[in-house]
C-alpha positions in Angstrom: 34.7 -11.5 3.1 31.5 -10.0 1.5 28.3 -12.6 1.8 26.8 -14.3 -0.8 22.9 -14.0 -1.0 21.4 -16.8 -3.7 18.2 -15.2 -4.8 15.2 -16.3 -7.0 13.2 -13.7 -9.5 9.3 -14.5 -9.5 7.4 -12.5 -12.5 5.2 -13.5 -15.0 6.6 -10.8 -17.2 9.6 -11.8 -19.2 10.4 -8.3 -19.1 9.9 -7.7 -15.8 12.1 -10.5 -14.9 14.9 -8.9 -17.0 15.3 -6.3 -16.0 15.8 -7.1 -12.4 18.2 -9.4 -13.6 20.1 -6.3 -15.3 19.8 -4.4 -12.2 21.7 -7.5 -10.3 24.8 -7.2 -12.7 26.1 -4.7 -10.7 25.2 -6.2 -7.4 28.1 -8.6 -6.8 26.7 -9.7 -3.1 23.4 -11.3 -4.9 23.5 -14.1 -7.3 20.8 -15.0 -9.6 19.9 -19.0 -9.3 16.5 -19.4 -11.1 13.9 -17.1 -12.9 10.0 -18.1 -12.5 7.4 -17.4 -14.4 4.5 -19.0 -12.3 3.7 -19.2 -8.6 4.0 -23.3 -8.7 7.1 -23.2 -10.6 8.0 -21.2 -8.0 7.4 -23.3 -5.2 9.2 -26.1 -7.0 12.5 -24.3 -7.3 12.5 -22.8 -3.8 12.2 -26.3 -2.3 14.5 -27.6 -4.2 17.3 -24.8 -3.9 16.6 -23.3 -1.3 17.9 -19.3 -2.0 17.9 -17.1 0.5 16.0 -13.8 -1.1 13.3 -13.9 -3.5 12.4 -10.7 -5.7 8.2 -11.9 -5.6 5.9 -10.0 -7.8 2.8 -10.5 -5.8 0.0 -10.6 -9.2 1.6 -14.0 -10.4 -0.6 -15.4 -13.2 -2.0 -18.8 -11.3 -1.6 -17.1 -7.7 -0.6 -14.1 -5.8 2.3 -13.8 -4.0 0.3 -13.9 -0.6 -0.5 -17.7 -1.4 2.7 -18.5 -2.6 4.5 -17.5 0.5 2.1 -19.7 2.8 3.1 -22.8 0.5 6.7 -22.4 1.2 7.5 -25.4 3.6 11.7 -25.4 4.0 12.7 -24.5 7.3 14.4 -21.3 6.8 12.0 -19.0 4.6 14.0 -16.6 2.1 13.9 -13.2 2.9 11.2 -11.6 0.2 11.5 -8.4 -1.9 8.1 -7.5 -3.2 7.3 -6.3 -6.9 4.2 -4.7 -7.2 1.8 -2.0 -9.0 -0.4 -0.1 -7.2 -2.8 -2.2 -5.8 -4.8 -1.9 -2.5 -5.1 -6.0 -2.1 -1.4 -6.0 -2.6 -0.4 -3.3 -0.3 -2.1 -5.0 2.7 0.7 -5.8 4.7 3.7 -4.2 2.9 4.5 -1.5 5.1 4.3 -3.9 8.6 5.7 -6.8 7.9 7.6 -6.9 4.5 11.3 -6.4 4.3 11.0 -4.0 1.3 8.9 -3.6 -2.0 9.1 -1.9 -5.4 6.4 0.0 -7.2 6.3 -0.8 -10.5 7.7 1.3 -12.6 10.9 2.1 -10.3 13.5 3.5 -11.0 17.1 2.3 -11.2 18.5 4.2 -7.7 15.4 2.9 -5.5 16.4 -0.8 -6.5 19.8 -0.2 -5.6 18.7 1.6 -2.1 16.8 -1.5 -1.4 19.3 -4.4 -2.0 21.9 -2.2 -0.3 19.7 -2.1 2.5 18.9 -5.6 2.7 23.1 -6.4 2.2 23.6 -4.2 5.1 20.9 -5.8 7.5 22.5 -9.3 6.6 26.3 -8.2 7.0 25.4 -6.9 10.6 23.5 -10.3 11.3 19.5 -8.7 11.6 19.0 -11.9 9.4 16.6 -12.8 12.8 15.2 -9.8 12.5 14.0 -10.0 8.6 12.6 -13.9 8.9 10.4 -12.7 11.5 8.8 -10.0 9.9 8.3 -12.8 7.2 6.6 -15.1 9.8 4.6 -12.5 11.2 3.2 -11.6 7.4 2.1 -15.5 6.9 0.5 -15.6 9.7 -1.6 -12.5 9.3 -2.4 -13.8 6.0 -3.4 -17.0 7.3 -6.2 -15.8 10.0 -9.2 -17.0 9.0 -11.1 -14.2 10.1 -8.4 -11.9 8.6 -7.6 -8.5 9.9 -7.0 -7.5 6.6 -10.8 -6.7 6.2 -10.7 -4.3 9.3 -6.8 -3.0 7.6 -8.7 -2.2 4.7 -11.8 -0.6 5.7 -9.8 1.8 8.5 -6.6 2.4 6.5 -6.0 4.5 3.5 -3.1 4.0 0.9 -1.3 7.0 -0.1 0.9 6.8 -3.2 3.5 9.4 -3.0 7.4 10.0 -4.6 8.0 6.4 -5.0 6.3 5.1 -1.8 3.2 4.3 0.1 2.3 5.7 3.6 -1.4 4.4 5.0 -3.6 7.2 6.8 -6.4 6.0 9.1 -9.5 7.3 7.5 -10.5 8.7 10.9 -8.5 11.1 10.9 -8.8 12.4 7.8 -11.3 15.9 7.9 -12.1 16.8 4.7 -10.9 16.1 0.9 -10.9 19.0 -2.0 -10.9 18.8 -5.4 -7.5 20.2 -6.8 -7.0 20.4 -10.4 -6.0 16.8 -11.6 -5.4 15.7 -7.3 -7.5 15.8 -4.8 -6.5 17.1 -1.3 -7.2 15.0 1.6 -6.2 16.9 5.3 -5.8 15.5 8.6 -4.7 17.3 11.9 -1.2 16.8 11.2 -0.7 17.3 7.0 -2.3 17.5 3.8 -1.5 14.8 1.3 -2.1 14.8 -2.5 -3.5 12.1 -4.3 -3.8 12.0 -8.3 -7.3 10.7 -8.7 -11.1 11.6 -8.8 -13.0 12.8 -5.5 -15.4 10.4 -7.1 -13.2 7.3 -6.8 -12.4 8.2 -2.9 -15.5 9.0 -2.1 -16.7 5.0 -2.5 -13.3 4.1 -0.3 -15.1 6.4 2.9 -17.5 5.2 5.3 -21.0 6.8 4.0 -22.3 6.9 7.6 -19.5 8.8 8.4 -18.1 11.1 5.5 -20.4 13.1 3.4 -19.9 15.2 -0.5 -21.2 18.9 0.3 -20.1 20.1 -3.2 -18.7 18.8 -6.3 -15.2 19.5 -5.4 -15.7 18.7 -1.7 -16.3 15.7 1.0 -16.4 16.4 4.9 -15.8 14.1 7.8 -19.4 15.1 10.0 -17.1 14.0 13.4 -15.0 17.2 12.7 -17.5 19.7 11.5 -18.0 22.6 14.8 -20.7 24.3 13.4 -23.6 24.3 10.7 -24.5 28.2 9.3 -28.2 28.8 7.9 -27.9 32.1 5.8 -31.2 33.9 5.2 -31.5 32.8 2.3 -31.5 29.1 3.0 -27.8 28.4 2.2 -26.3 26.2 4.5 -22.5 26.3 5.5 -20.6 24.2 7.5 -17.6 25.1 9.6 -15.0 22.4 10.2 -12.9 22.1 13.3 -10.0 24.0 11.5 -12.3 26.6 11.2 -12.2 26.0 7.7 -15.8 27.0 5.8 -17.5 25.2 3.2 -20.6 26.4 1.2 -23.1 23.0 1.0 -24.7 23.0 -2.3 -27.8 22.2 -3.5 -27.4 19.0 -5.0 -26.0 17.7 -1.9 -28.1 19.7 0.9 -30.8 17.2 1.3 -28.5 13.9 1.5 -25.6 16.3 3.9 -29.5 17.0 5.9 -30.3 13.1 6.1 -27.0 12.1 7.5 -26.8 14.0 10.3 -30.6 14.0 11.2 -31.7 17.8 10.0 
């Protein structure tokens, strides 16, 4: 007999909320009991009927998600599917300790992928499984020294065919302008990014990453070699054996960091 999975929609968009209702029509395992709007109408309804899933979008308009969930007191949480836009606050935790989250706008087929998965973990009993992650996000949420400080300053998101992976900033070696992307490598692969080198360049540790040109910023622990020209031009060769050309508007700060 297939289960029956009560769920609650939180959104503060009306339309946001309908659609995921729409979606749910053709998902016969989930039933829709209540549609919020707020975070404290929220709370209200999930005390009083207890559902088992909740589709949370985590901007709420009197709270984020974050503080809803550690206001939810019944004794077995619901399992939570996130709703999002890009966001680096939101994305904190998504990827260690939430079931599963949507990037606003998704598309029909990743919605469906999702609930399927989250049907398919609860027919084979991994319910366990799912609540714990759950705990284990309210609890990293609820340090009071927070690691989520430390996440954020070593971790960098990477938005990419409908999901996020996080890169430690250390290992990344050097980022290049690319037309409308920048290119960011590491060791292992180079991932593209739709943004200015001027917005990631304030998301890098200045003591560590420096801009040698316009369309370039290099990681100083993986540069092998410096190259004075005779005519004062300074290039530096990466540990890839990649060569960059150190311009002038940037020679003097690229000097001052490493102590030329």
């Amino acid at each position: 007999m297939p289960i029956k999975i009560n769920a609650i929609i939180v959104d503060d968009e009306a339309l946001a909320r309908k659609r995921v209702e729409n979606l749910l029509l053709e998902v016969e395992q989930i039933n829709i009991i209540a549609q919020c709007s707020s975070g404290s109408e929220a709370i209200k309804l999930i005390h009083e009927k207890k559902p088992n899933l909740i589709f949370l979008d985590i901007q709420l308009s009197d709270m984020s998600g974050f503080d809803l969930l550690e206001q939810i007191k019944v004794e077995d949480r619901p399992l939570v599917i996130f709703i999002t836009a890009y966001d680096n606050y939101a994305l904190k935790a998504f990827d260690f300790f939430a079931f599963d989250y949507l990037l606003k706008p998704f598309k029909d087929e990743r919605f469906y992928y999702t609930t399927s998965k989250l049907i398919d973990m609860l027919e084979s009993d991994q319910s366990r499984i799912l609540s714990e992650k759950l705990n284990n996000l309210v609890s990293y949420i609820e340090k009071p020294n927070g690691s989520l400080s430390e996440f954020k300053n070593n971790m960098l998101p990477i938005k990419s065919s409908g999901k996020i992976s996080f890169i430690p900033k250390s290992n990344i070696k050097y980022v290049q302008a690319s037309g409308y992307y920048i290119e960011i490598h590491t060791d292992t692969k180079k991932h593209l990014l739709r943004e200015p080198l001027s917005s990631i360049i304030t998301n890098l540790d200045e003591a560590k990453f420096s801009r040698i040109h316009r369309s370039t910023i290099v990681n100083i622990s993986f540069i092998k070699e410096i190259i004075y020209s005779n005519y004062g031009e300074i290039d530096v060769k990466m540990s890839d054996e990649t060569l960059f050309r150190i311009s002038k508007t940037y020679k003097k700060q690229f000097q001052k960091l490493i102590g030329l």
